[in-house]
C-alpha positions as CSV (number, residue, x, y, z in Angstrom):
1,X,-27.3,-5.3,3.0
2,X,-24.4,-7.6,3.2
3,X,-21.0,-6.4,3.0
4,X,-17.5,-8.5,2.2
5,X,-13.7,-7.8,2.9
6,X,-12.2,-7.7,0.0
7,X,-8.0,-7.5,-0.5
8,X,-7.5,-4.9,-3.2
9,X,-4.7,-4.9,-5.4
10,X,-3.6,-3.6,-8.9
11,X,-2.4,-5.4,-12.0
12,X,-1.6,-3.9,-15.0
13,X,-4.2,-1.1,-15.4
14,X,-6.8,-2.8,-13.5
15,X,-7.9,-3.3,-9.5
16,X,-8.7,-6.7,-8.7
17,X,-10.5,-8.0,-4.8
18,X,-10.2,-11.3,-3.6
19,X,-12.1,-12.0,-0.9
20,X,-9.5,-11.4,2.8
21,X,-10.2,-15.4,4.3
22,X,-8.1,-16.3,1.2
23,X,-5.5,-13.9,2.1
24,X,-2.6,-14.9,4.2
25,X,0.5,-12.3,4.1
26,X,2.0,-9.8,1.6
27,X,5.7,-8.8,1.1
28,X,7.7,-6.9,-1.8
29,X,8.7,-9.1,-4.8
30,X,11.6,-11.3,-3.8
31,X,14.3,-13.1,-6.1
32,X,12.2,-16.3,-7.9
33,X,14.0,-19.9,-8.2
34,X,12.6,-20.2,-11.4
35,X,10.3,-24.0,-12.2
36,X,11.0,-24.9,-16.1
37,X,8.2,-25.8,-18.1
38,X,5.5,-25.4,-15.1
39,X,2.0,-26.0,-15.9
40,X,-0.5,-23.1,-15.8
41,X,0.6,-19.8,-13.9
42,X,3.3,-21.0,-11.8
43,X,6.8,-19.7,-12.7
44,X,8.9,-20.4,-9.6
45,X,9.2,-20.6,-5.9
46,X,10.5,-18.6,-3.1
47,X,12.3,-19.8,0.1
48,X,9.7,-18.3,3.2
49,X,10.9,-19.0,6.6
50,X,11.8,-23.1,5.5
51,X,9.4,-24.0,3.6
52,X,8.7,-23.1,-0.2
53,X,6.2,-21.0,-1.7
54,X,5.1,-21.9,-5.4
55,X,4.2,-17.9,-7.0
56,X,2.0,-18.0,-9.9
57,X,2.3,-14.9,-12.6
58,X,-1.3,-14.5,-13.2
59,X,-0.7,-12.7,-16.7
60,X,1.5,-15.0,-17.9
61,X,0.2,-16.7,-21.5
62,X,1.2,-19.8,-22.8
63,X,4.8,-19.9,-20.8
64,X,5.6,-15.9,-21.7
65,X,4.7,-12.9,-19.1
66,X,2.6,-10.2,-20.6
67,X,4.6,-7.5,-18.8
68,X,8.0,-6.6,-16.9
69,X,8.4,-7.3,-13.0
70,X,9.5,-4.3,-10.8
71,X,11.2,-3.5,-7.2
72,X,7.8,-1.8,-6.3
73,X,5.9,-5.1,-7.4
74,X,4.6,-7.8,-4.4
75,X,3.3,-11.2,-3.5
76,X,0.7,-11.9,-2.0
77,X,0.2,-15.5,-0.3
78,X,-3.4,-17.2,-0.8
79,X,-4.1,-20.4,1.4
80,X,-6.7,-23.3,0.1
81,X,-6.3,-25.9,2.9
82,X,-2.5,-26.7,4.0
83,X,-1.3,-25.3,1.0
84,X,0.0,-21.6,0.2
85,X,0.7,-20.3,-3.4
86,X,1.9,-16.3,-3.8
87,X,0.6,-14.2,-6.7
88,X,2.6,-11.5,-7.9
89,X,1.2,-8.1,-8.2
90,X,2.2,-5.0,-9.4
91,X,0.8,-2.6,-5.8
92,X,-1.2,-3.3,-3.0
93,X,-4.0,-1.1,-1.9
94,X,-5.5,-3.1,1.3
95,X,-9.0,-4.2,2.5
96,X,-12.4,-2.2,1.5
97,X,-16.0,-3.5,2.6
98,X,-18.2,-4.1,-0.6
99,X,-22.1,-5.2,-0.7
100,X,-23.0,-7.8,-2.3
101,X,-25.6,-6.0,-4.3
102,X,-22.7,-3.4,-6.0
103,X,-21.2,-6.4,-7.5
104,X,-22.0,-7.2,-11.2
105,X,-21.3,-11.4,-13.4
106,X,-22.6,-9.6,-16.6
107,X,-19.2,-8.6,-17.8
108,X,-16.9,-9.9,-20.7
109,X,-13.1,-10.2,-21.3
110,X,-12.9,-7.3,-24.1
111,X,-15.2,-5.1,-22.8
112,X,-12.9,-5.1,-19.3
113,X,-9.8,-5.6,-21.3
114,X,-8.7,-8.1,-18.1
115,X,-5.0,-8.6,-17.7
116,X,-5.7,-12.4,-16.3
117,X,-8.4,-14.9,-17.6
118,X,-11.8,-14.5,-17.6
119,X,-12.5,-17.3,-15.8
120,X,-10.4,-16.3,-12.7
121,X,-13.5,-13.5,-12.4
122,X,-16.3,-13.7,-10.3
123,X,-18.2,-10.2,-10.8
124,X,-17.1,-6.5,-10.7
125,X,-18.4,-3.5,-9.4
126,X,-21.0,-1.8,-10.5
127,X,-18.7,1.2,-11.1
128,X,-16.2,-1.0,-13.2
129,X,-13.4,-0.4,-10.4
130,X,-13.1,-3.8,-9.2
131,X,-12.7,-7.2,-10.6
132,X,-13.9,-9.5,-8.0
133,X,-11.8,-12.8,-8.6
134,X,-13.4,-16.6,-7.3
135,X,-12.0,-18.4,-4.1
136,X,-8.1,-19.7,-5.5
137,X,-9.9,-23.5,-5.6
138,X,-12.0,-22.1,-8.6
139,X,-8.5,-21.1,-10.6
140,X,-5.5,-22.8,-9.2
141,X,-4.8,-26.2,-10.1
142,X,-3.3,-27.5,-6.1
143,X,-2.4,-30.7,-7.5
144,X,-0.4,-29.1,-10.1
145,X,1.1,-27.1,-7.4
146,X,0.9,-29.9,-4.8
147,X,3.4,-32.1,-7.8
148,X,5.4,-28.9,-8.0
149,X,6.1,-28.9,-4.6
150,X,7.1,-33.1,-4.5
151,X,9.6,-32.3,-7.2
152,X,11.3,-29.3,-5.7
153,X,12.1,-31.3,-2.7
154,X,15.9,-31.5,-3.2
155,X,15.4,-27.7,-2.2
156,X,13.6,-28.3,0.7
157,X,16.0,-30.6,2.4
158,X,19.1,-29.7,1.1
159,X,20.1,-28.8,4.1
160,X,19.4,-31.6,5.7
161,X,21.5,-34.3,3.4
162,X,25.2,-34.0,5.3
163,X,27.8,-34.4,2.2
164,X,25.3,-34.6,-0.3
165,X,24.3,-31.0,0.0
166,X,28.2,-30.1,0.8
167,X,28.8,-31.9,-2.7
168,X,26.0,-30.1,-4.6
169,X,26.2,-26.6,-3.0
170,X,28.2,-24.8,-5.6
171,X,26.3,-26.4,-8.6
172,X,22.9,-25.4,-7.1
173,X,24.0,-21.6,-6.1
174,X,25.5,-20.9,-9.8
175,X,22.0,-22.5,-11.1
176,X,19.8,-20.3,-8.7
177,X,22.0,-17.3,-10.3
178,X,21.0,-18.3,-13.6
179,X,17.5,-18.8,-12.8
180,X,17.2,-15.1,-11.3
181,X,18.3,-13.5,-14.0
182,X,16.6,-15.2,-16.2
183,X,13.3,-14.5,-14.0
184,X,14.1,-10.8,-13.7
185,X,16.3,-10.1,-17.1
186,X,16.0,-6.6,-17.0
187,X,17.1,-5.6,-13.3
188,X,20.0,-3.8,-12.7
189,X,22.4,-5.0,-10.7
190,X,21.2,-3.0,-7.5
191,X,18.4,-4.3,-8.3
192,X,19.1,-7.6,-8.5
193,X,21.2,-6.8,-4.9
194,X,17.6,-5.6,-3.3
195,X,15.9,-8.6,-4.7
196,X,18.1,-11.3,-3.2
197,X,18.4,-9.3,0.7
198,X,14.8,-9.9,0.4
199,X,14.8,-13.5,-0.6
200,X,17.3,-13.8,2.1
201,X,15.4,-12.3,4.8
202,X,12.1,-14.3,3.9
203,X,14.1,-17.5,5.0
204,X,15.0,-16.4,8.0
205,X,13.1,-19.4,10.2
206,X,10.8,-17.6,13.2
207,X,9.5,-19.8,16.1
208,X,6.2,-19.0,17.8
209,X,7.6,-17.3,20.9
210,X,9.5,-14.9,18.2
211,X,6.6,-14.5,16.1
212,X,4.4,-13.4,19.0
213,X,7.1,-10.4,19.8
214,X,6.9,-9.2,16.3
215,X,4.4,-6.2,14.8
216,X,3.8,-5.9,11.1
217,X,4.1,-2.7,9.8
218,X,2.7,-1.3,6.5
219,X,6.0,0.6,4.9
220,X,4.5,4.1,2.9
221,X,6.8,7.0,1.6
222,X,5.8,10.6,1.8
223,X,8.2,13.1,0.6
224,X,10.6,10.6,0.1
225,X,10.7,9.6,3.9
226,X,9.9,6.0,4.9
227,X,7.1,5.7,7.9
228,X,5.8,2.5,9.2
229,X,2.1,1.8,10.4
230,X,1.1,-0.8,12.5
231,X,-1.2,-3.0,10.6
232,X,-3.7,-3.3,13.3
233,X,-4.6,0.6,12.9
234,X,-5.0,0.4,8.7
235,X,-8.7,-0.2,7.9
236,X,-7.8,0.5,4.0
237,X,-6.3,1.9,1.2
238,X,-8.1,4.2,-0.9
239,X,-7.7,6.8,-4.0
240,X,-9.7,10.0,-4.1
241,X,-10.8,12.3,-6.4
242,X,-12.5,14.8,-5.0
243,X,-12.2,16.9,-1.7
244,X,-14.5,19.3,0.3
245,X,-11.8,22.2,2.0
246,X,-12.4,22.8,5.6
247,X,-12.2,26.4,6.5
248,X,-10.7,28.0,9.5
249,X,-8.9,24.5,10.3
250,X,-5.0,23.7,11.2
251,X,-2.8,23.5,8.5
252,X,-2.9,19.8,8.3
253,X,-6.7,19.1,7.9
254,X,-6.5,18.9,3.8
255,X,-10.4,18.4,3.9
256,X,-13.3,16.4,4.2
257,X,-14.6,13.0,1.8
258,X,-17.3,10.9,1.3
259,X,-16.3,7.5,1.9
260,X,-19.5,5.2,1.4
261,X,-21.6,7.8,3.0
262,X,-19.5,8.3,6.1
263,X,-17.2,11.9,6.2
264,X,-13.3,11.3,6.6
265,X,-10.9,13.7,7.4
266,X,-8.0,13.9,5.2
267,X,-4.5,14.9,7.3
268,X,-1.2,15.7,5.7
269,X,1.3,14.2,7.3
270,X,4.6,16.5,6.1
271,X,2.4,19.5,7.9
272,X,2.5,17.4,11.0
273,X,5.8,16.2,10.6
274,X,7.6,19.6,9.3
275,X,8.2,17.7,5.8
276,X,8.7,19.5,2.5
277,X,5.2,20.4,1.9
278,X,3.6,20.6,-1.7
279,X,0.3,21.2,-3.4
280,X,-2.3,18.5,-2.8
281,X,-2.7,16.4,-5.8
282,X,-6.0,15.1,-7.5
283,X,-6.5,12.0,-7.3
284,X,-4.2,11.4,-4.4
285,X,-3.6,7.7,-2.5
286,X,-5.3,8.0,1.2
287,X,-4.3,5.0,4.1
288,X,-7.7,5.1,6.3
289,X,-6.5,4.5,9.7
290,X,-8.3,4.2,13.1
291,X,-6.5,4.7,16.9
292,X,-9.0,4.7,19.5
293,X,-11.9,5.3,17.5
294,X,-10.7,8.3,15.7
295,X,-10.9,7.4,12.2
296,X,-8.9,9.8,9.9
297,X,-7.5,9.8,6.3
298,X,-3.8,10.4,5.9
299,X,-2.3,11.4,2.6
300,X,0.7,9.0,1.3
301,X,2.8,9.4,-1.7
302,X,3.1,5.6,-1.8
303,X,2.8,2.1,-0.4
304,X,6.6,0.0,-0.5
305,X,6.0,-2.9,1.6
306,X,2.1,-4.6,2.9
307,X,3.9,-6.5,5.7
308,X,7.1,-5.4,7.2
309,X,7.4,-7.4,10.3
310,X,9.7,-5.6,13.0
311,X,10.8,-6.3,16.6
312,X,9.8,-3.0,18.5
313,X,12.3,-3.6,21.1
314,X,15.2,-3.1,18.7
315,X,14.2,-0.1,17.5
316,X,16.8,3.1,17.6
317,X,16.1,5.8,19.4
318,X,16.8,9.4,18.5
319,X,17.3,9.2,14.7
320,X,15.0,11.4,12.9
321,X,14.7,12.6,9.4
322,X,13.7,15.5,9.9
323,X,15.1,17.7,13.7
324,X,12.3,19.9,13.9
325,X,9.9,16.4,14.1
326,X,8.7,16.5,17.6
327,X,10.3,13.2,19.6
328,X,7.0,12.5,20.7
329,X,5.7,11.7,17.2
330,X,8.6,8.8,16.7
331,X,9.3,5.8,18.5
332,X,12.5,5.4,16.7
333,X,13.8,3.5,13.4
334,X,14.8,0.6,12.0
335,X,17.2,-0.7,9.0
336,X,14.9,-1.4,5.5
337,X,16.8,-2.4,3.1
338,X,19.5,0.4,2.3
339,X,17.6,3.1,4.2
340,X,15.7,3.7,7.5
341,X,12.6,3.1,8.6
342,X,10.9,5.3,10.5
343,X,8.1,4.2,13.1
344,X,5.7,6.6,14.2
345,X,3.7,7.2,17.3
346,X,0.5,6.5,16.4
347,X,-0.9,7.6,19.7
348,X,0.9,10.8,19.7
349,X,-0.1,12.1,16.0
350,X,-3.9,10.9,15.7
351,X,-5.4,11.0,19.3
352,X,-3.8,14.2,21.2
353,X,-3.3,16.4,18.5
354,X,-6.2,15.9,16.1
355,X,-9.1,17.6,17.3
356,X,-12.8,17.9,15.0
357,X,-11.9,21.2,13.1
């Protein structure tokens, strides 16, 4: 039976894959330079690291958007060839392994009630779950995007043109304002604060020898704490319904579930971390993780951020959220956004203390 990697992610009330070789990098929605009268799904572009992104709204209809952006929304960047193009989303769930044979092309656009076009779909699950969407070449128009690009050049060298860009600097930054709000009309103005530190972080350049030194970090919340992951230990996202209760175990073994025919341990991370504890929930979001082949669930109340990338060596020692958390379960923290960011030792919290109950 073969199996594919699919990138999961929701929007509007549906779950949608593409296939991971398509999938580049994910980060939370930044501020959008908004493109005027753009052909197809595109809407704007975003400054990454020098060079500019085109995003596409995929539920956009005939120049309007079918629903409101949000902080909690994301892109996430697909590559055909040399080019890039970011997709907004509404949450990212991560990568799950699906066989070929679960996946369905007898489906239709009312009976699914699809957010995008029908013709963006490959299959769907058996269950009805997951819309499978084609490779990007098979819905995105690159030379569209590719002409896009040629004509937002002034933005990509406006740094570069001496006087010219000293001369046009306060016309352009009172036009990107403009084009913000209109791209996000109904943020607040915190709002609109968050979205443009991370448009401004996002074009912060990183060379090679810097991007080797940096870890991406999955950012979740659970009882209202932030908690990075390093990416490398996240097999998957995942929602569950149903839970088998483990008797005679620690505190923090929820239970047991049947994940595609293999048993996972659920662990509650506020019992490990002396958090406010509260009832488990039903269904509840799970991050799949493995450290040195132990393979565990962990319960999350959210997911903020897909890629959060961090230099470990700056991180601050000390800080906790919580005293009674054991120092050997942190590394230490970081600034996100207005808050802190709180890295956890992986090692310490997954490999010495969980034993098979």
């Amino acid at each position: 039976m073969s199996k594919h990697s699919y990138f999961t992610f929701s929007l509007g009330d549906r779950l949608y894959g593409v296939n991971i070789i398509h999938v580049e990098e994910t980060f939370s929605l930044p501020e959008i330079v908004l493109i005027p009268d753009a052909s197809q799904n595109l809407i704007g572009m975003v400054d990454l690291r020098g060079e500019m992104l085109p995003i596409l709204d995929l539920t956009s209809r005939a120049g309007s958007r079918l629903s409101n952006y949000h902080l909690t929304d994301s892109i996430v960047i697909l590559r055909q060839a040399e080019i890039r193009v970011g997709i907004i989303v509404n949450q990212v769930h991560g990568v799950t392994e699906i066989a070929a044979e679960e996946v369905s092309t007898n489906f239709s656009q009312e009976q699914l009630s699809l957010t995008i076009e029908q013709f963006m779909i490959a299959g769907i699950t058996l269950s009805e779950e997951l819309c499978i969407l084609k490779a990007p070449e098979e819905w995105i128009d690159f030379s569209a995007i590719q002409q896009a690009l040629i004509e937002a050049d002034w933005f990509n060298n406006k740094g570069n043109n001496g006087d010219r860009a000293d001369e046009l600097e306060a016309d352009e930054s009172q036009a990107l304002v403009k084009q913000s709000l209109d791209f996000y009309p109904e943020a607040s103005l915190q709002e609109r604060a968050v979205l443009r530190d991370r448009s401004n972080r996002l074009k912060q350049r990183i060379d090679s020898k810097q991007a080797e030194e940096l870890t991406p970090l999955a950012v979740i919340t659970v009882s209202s704490q932030l908690f990075g992951f390093d990416l490398k230990s996240i097999k998957e996202f995942i929602e569950v319904s149903q839970v088998i209760p483990i008797p005679c175990s620690p505190s923090y073994f929820v239970g047991n579930v049947n994940l595609r025919g293999e048993i996972l341990t659920l662990i509650d991370l506020r019992s490990l971390l002396n958090l406010p504890l509260k009832p488990f929930a039903i269904p509840s979001k799970i991050m799949v993780i493995e450290i040195d082949s132990v393979i565990a669930g962990v319960v999350i109340d959210d997911i903020r951020d897909a890629l959060f990338l961090i230099d470990l060596r700056a991180l601050k020692k000390g800080v906790k959220p919580v005293d009674s958390i054991p120092n050997s379960y942190l590394q230490g923290s970081v600034p996100y956004q207005d808050r802190s960011l709180y890295i956890l030792n992986l090692q310490s919290l997954f490999v010495k203390e969980l034993v098979t109950p």
